[in-house]
N, C-alpha and C positions, 0 to 999 in steps of 0.2 A: 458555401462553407458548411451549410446545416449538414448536407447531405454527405461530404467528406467526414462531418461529425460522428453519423450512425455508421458510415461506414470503418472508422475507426475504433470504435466502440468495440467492433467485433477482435480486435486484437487484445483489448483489455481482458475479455477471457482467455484467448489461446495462451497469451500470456502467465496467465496466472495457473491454467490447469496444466501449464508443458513443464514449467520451472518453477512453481510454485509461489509464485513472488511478481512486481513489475507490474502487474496491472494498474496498482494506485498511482504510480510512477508515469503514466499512459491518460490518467482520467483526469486529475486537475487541467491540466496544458487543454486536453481535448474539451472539457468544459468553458473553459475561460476563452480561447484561442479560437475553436469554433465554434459555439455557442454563443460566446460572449456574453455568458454568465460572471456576477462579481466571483473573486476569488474569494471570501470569506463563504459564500452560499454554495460555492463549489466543493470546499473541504467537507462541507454538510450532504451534499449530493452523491459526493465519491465515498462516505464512510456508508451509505447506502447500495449503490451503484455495487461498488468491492463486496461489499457485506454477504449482498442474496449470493451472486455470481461461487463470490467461494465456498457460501452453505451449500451450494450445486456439484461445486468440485470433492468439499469434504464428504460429502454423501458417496459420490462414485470410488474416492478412495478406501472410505471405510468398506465398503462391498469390495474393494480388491484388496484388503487387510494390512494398507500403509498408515493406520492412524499408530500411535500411542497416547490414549487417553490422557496419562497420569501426567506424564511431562508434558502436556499441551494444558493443562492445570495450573501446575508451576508458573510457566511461561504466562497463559491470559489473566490470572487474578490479578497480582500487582499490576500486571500492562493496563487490566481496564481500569483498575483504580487513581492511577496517574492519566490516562487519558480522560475521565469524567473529570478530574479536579483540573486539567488544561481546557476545558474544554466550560464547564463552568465558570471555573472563579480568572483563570489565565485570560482566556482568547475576547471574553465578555469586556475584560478593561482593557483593553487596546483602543487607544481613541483613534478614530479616521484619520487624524492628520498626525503625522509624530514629529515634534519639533527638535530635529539633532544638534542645530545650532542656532543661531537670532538669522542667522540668512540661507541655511538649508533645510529642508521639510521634506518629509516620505508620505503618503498617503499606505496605507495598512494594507489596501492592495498588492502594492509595489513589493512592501515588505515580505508577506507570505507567499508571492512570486518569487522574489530572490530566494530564502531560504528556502524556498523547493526545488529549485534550477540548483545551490548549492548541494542537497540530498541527492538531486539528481547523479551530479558528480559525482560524489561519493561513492550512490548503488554501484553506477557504472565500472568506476574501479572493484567492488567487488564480483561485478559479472566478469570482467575481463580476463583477470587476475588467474592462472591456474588453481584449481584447490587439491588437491590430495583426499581423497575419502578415508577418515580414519575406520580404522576397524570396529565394526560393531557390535564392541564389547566392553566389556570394563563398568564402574561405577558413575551410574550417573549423580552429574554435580548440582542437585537444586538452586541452591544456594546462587549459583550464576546466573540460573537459569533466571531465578525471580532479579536480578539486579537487571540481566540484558530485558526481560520482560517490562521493568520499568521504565527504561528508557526508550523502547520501541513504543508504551503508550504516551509517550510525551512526544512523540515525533506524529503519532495516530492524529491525537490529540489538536497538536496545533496545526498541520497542514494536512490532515484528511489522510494521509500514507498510510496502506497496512504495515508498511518495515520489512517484506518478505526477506529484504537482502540482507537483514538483520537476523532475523530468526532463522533462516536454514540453516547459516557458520553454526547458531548458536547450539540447535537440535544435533548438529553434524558431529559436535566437536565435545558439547557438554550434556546431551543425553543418548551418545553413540550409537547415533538412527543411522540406518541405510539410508541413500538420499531419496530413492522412493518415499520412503519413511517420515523423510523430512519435509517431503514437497505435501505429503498429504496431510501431516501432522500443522506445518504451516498456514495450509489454509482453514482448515478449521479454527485456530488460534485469531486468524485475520477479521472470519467468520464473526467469532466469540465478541471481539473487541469491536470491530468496524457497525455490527448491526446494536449493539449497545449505546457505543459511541451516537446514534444515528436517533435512537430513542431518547437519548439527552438531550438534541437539541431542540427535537418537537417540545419535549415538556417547556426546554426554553422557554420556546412561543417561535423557533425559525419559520418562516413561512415557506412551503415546499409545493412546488408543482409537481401533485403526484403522476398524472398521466404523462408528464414528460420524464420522471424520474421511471416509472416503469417501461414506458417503450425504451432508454439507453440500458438500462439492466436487462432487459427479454435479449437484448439482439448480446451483450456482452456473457449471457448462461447460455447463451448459443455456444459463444467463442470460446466458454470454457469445458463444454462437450470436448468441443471439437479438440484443445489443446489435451484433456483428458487422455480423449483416444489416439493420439499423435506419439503423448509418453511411453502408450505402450508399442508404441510402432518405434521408436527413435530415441537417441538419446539426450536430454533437455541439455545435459550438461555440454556438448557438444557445440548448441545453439546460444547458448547463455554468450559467449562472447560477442555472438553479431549484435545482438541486442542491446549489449552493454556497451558498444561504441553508438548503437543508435540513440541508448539513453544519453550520453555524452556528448553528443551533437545537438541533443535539445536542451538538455541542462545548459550548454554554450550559447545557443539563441538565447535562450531565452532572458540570464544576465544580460546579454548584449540588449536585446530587445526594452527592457525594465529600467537600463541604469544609462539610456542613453537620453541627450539632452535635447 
């Protein structure tokens, strides 16, 4: 299973350098599922993993001139400030066992399993979904921008997600990026928050195996080369659907998998 592990890893970049988003959607599952690592030290692993990978991808974007600094501003400040305070004061009081009733109990695993299977769903439908590319122009809306921003780090926050499939609608529609624009502006945003998010937890005291955390990040800044150079060959938006039914079919395992008796 290890070795289907690293070998999946490598999607978590193409992913993320093709369509800008989905990698973090790709990493918990592959963490827990073939590693069999716990799910709380996976969200710690993945806001790492995601973090360098799309500092790799923001780097090759800004060299081909898809960043907008200003609105990728907007967006990560609130986002990191809501994912430090989930990630702190939120994810730290979750006790192991959650008592829902005198005769049913969750184990905190289970928990941030399910509400990532449900995100899953969610992304999904937004890969699927036709979008419309508005024109790129008009007045951008901060104001959104920091509201979607705060809620994407509250999603960062509790399950390790960057929110790609959060943040491109948002760049697309309320700072009127081209979606080149958006796909490169989004990962540095992911960047911003995920490798922050990542330095909260060390101060924590999380305990991290870094030589295993860098060999799945080396082979995933591979992946995201590769998805890089792919964008400029093809168009992501074109592939976003296969994907988003394959996000769909894992978010469905994986409930099933989680909440069976």
């Amino acid at each position: 299973m290890e070795v289907l592990g690293y070998f999946a890893s490598l999607f978590i970049g193409i992913s993320l350098g093709l369509i800008g988003g989905g990698g973090s959607i790709l990493t918990v599952p592959i963490l827990v599922y073939l590693f069999q690592i716990n799910p709380k030290l996976s969200t710690s692993y993945s806001l790492f993993i995601v973090g360098l990978a799309s500092v790799m991808g923001a780097f090759r974007h800004y060299k081909l001139g898809n960043i907008k600094v200003k609105s990728a501003l907007y967006f990560a400040v609130p986002s990191l400030i809501t994912l430090l305070l989930v990630r702190k004061i939120i994810l730290l009081r979750i006790p192991e066992i959650i008592h829902l009733t005198a005769d049913f109990t969750i184990n905190r695993g289970m928990l941030i399993m399910v509400l990532f299977a449900i995100l899953m769903v969610l992304a999904s439908y937004s890969m699927i979904k036709k979008q419309i590319e508005p024109i790129a122009s008009g007045v951008v809306k901060p104001l959104h921008l920091i509201f979607i921003g705060a809620i994407v780090g509250l999603i960062t926050g509790f399950l390790g997600a960057g929110g790609g499939f959060l943040i491109i609608p948002a760049l697309l529609f309320f700072a009127k990026m081209k979606m080149k624009e958006a796909v490169g502006t989004s990962l540095l945003i992911i960047a911003f928050n995920s490798l922050f998010g990542f330095a909260g937890d060390v101060v924590n005291g999380v305990e991290i195996n870094y030589i295993f955390l860098f060999s799945i990040s080396s082979i995933a800044a591979i992946g995201i080369f590769i998805g890089t150079f792919l964008s400029t060959k093809m168009n992501g938006e074109q592939l976003k659907p296969v994907f988003g039914w394959f996000v769909l079919a894992m978010g469905i395992y994986i409930i099933a998998k989680e909440v069976a008796f």
